[in-house]
N, C-alpha and C positions, 0 to 999 in steps of 0.2 A: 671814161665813156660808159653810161649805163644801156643795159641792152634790150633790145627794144621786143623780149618776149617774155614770157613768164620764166622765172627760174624753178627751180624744182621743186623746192617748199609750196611758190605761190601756185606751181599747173597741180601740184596734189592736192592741195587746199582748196582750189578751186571744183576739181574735180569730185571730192569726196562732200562738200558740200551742196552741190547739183545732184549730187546720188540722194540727201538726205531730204531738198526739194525735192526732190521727183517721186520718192517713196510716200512722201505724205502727201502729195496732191495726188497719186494716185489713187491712194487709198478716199480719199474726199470723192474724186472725181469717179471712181469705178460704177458708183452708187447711182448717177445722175441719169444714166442713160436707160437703167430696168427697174428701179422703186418702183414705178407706175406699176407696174407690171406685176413682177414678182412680192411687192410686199403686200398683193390683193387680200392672201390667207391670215394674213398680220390684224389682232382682232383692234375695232375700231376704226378701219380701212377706208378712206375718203381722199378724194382728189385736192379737196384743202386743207388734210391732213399730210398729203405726201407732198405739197407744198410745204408744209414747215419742217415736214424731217430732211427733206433734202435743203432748206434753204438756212437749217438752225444756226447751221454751224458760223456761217454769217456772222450772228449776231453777236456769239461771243467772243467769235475775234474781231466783230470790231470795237469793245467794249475794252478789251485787254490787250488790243495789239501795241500803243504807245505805251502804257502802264510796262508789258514784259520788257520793250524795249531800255527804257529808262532804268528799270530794277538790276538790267543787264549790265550798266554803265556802271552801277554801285558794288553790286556782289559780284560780276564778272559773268561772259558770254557761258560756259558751259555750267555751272549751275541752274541756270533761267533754262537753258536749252532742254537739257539731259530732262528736268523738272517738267516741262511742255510735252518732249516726248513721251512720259512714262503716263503725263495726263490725258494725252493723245489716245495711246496704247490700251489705258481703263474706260474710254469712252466707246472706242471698238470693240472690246468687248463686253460692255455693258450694251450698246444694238446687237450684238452676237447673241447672245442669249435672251433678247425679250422677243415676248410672243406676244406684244402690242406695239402696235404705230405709235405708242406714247412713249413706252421703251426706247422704239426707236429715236425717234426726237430729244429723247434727253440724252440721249446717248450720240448723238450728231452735236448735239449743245456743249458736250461734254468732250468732245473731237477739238470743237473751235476756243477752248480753252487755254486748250494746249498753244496758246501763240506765239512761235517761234521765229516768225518769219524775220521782224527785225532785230533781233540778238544774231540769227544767221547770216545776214547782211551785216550786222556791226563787225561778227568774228572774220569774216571774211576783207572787210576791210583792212581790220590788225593786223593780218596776216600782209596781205598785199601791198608794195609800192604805189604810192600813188597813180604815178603814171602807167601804171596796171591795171590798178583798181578797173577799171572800165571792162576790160576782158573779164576779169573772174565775175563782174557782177553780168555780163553777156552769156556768162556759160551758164549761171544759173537761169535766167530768163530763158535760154533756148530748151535747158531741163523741163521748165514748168513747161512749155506746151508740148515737149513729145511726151512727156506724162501726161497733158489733157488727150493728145493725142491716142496714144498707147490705152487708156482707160473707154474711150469710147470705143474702141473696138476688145477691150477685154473685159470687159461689162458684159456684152450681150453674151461674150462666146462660154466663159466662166458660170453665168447666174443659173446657167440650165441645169449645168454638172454639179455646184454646190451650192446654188442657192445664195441667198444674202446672207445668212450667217457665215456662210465659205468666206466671201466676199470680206467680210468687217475684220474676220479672222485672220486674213490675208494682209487688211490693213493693219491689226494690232502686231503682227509678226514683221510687216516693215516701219512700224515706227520703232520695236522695238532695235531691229538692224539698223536703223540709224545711230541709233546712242551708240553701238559699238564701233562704224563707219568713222564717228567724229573721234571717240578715244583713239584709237588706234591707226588714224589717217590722219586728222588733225593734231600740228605741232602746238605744243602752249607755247602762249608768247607774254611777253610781259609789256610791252609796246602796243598804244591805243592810236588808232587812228584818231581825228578830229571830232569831239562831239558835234558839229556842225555838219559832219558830212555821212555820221550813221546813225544817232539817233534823235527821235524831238527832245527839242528843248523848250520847257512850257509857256518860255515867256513870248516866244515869238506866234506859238499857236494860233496864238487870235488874230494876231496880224495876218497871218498865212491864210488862214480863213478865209480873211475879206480879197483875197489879192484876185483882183477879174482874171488874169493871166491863169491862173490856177484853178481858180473857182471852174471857168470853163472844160478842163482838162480833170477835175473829180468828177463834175458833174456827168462827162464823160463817162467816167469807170465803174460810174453808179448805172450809170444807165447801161448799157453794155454787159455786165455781168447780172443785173434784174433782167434784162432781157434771153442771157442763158439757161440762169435759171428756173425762170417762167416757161421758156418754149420746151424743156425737156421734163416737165410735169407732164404735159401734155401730148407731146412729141412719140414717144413709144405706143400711147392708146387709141393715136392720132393711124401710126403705123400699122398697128394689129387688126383695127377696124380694115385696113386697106389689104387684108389677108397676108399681110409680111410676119410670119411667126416670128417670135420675140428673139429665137436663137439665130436667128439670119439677119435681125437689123444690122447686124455690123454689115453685110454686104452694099449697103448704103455709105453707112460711115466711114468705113475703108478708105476707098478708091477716094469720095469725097474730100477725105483728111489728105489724102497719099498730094492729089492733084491738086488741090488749095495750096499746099506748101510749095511746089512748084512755080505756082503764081505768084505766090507773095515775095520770092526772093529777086527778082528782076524789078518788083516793083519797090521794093523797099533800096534797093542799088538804085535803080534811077532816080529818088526822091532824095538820097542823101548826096548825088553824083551834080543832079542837076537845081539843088537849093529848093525841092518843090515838097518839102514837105508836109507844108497845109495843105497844099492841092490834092497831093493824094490823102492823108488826110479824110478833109471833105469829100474825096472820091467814095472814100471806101465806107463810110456812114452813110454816105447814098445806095452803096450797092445793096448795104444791111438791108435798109428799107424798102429794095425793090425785090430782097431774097423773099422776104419775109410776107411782101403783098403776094408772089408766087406761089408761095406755098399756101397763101388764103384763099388764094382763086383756082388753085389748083388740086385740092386736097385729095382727089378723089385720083390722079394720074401716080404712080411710081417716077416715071420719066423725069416728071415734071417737078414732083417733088424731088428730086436727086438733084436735077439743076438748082433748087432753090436751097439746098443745102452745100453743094459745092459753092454758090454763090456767098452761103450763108459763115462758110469756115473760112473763104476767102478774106472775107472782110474781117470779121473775128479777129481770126491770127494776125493781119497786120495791124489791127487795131491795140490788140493785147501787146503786139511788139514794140510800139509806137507813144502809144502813153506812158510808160515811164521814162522812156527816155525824152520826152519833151517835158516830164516834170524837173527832171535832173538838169536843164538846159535850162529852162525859166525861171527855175526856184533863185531864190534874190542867194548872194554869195552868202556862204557861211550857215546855210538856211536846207540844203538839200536834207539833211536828217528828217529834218520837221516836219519839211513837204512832202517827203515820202509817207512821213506816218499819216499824214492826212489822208495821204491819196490809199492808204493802203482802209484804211479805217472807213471812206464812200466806196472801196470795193469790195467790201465785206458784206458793209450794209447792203449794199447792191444785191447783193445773193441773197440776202434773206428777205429783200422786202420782194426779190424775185418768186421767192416761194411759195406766198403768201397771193401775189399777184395772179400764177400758174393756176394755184388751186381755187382760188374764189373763180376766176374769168371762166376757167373752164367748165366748171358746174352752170354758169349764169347764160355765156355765149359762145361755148363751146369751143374745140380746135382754130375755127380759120376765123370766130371771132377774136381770140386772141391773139392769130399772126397778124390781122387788123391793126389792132392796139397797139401792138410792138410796132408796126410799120409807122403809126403813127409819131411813136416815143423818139423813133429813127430821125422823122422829119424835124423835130421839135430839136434833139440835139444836133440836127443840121445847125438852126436858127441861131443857137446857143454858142456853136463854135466857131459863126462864118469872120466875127470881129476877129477869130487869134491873132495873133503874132507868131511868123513864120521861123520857128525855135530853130533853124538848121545852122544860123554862124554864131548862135549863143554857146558859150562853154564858158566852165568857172574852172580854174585852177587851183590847187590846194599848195602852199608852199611854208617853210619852214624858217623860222628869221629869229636872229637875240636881240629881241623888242625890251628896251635899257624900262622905260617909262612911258608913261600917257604919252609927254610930249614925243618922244622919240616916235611912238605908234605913227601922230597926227604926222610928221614929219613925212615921215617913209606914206604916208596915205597919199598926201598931195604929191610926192614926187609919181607916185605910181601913176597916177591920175594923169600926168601928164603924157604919161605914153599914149598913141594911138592903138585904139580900139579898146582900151580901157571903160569901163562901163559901171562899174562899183569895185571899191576896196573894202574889205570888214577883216579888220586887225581883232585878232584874241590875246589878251598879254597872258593873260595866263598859261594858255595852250603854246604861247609862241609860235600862231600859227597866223597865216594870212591868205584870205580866200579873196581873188580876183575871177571877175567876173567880164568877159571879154566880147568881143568880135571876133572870131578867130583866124577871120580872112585875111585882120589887116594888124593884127597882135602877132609883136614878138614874144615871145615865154624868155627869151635869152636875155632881153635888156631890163626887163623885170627881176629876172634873178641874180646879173649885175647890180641892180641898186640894194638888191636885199642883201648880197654878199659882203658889201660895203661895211654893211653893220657889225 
C-alpha cells in the first residue's frame, strides 16, 4: 500500500523549494508597490520609465524561461538553478547601486534572467511520487502568493527605513539563501520524473500554441499579470495624491490581502466540490472588471478605493490559483511540461507589456484612465474565456510500464482506451512511461494499472 502523504524526503523537498519560490518572488514583488514613489530621486525618473523597470524583468523571463528549462534536462536541475540564482543575486545588486532608473531596469532585466522557475518544478518533480506530485507543486503555488502577499505589505513598511537599495539588497541576500536552502535541504537524486510532465519539449510547442483550450487560459495569464502590473505603476501616485503617505499604504493592502484570502478559500472549495469551476472562473474576471471600474469612478474616496481593492485581490488570488491548475487539467497527456512553459512564458510577458502599458496610459489618461482600460481588458477576457471547457473532471495520470516495442506500445494504447473515462493515451518507449488522460469521475486508475501490470 503506498501512502497517501508526503514522505519525508518529498514534505522537505517540497518545503525548502517553496522557501526558495517565495524568496525570489519576493524580492521581484517587494518593488511593485513603491518604485512609483520612492525611485522619484533615481536620475531620469518618468512614469514610463518605472513602467519598464518594474515590468523588465518580464521580459527576460519570458525569453529564457523554456530555454533554462530544457538546458536543465541536459546538464541537470541544480546547475541551471544554483547559475539563475547567482544571476538573480548580480542583477539585485547591480539596481542596488544605480543611481539611474536605467540602472534600475537593467538591473530588473538582469533579475528575470536568472529563470529558474521551471528547473524548480522539474527538481521538484524528481524528487516526488507521482501520486504526490500535485501536493508539492500546491505548496509551491500557495508560497508564491503569501510571498505576493507578504511583499505588498513589506514594500511600503521597508522602503521608508531603507530605501530601494535596502530593498534589492534584501533581494540579492535571498536569492543568495536559496542556493544554500537547495544544497542543504534538497536530496540529489538520480531518478527523472517524465519529460512530458516537467519540461517543454519543442516539438509539441507549436502545436500547444494553437490549442483554443489553452490559447484561452495564456491569454488569461497575459492579461491578468499586464493588468498587475500596469495598476501598480500607477497605483501608489494614484494613492499619495489621495494624502495616504507612501509608509501607511500597506494599511490598505493589509487587511485587503488578509480578507481576499478568506474569500477566496470557500470559493475555491465550492467550485472544485461542486464541478463549477468555469463558473467561478468567469465569476471572478468579472469582479476584476467591476474592482477596477470602482476604483476609476471612485479615485477620489479611500473607502471606496479599499472596496475596489479588496475586490481587486479577491479575484487576483483566485485567478492566479486557478490557472495553473486548469492548464495541468487541459494540456493534451504527455504534454503538461510544454504547456506550462507556455503559459509560463504569456505570464511574463504579461508583466512587462504591463509596464510599458502603466507608464505610457498614465502620462496620456491618467490613474482612473487607466483603471478604465484595464476594466475594459477584464470585459474582453470575459469574451475570450466564456467558450472554455469546464477542466474540473479532467486529470492525466502519469504511469510506469515495460513497453517491449512500437507494436507492444499500440497494443497496450487500444486496450487502455477501452476503459471508461479514458480520453487520450500517449505511450513514450523510451521513457517507459504512459500518460493517460481521463474523466476522473467515471475512470478507474486500478484497471489501468492492471492491464500495464500484465506487461
Amino acid at each position: 500500500m503506498q501512502s497517501d502523504a508526503l514522505n519525508p524526503i518529498e514534505k522537505r523537498t517540497a518545503i525548502a523549494l517553496s522557501l526558495v519560490f517565495a524568496l525570489r518572488m519576493l524580492g521581484l514583488f517587494m518593488i511593485i508597490p513603491v518604485f512609483a514613489i520612492y525611485g522619484q530621486d533615481l536620475i531620469g525618473y518618468s512614469p514610463l520609465w518605472v513602467g519598464f523597470a518594474i515590468g523588465a524583468y518580464g521580459l527576460t523571463q519570458a525569453l529564457l524561461q523554456i530555454p533554462a528549462g530544457m538546458l536543465s534536462d541536459r546538464y541537470g536541475r541544480r546547475p541551471i538553478i544554483f547559475s539563475g540564482l547567482v544571476i538573480f543575486a548580480l542583477g539585485s545588486l547591480l539596481a542596488a547601486y544605480s543611481d539611474s532608473v536605467y540602472g534600475v531596469t537593467a538591473g530588473r532585466a538582469l533579475q528575470g534572467a536568472g529563470a529558474i522557475a521551471s528547473a524548480v518544478l522539474a527538481l521538484a518533480a524528481d524528487v516526488t511520487r507521482q501520486e504526490q506530485r500535485a501536493k508539492a507543486m500546491g505548496m509551491i503555488g500557495v508560497s508564491i502568493g503569501l510571498a505576493f502577499a507578504v511583499a505588498m505589505v513589506a514594500g511600503p513598511i521597508l522602503a521608508p527605513i531603507i530605501g530601494l537599495h535596502g530593498l534589492f539588497l534584501i533581494t540579492a541576500v535571498g536569492a543568495l539563501s536559496a542556493i544554500v536552502i537547495i544544497h542543504f535541504m534538497v536530496p540529489h537524486v538520480i531518478s527523472r520524473a517524465p519529460r512530458g510532465e516537467t519540461v517543454a519539449i519543442p516539438a509539441l510547442l507549436g502545436k500547444l500554441a494553437k490549442d483554443p483550450q489553452l490559447l484561452r487560459l495564456n491569454a488569461g495569464i497575459f492579461i491578468l499579470h499586464m493588468t498587475l502590473t500596469a495598476m501598480f505603476v500607477v497605483l501608489p501616485l494614484q494613492l499619495q495624491k489621495m494624502q495616504l503617505a507612501a509608509e501607511t499604504h500597506w494599511y490598505l493592502y493589509l487587511p485587503a490581502l488578509l480578507i481576499s484570502f478568506m474569500l477566496i478559500i470557500p470559493m475555491l472549495i465550492i467550485a472544485a466540490r461542486k464541478d463549477m469551476n468555469r463558473q467561478f472562473y468567469l465569476f471572478a474576471i468579472l469582479l476584476m472588471a467591476v474592482s477596477l471600474l470602482a476604483m476609476a469612478i471612485t479615485s477620489q474616496s479611500l473607502i471606496a478605493m479599499f472596496i475596489g481593492l479588496l475586490l481587486y485581490f479577491t479575484a487576483f488570488n483566485f485567478l492566479e490559483a486557478s490557472l495553473p491548475a486548469f492548464i495541468s487539467m487541459l494540456s493534451p497527456a504527455g504534454a503538461k511540461g510544454s504547456a506550462m512553459g507556455i503559459y509560463s512564458t504569456y505570464q511574463f510577458l504579461g508583466a512587462f507589456c504591463g509596464g510599458i502599458l502603466g507608464g505610457l496610459s498614465y502620462k496620456l489618461v491618467g490613474s482612473s484612465g487607466l483603471f478604465l482600460c484595464l476594466a475594459g481588458l477584464m470585459l474582453l477576457w470575459l469574451l475570450i474565456s466564456w467558450q472554455m471547457h469546464n477542466p474540473s473532471k479532467i486529470r492525466t495520470h502519469t504511469c510506469t510500464a515495460d513497453i517491449q516495442d512500437e507494436k507492444h506500445g499500440a497494443l497496450l494504447t487500444e486496450e487502455l482506451l477501452t476503459l471508461d473515462g479514458v480520453l487520450e493515451v500517449v505511450i513514450i518507449i523510451e521513457e517507459q512511461t504512459v500518460y493517460i488522460k481521463v474523466n476522473s469521475q467515471v475512470f478507474a486508475l486500478n484497471k489501468a494499472q492492471e492491464i500495464l501490470a500484465k506487461t
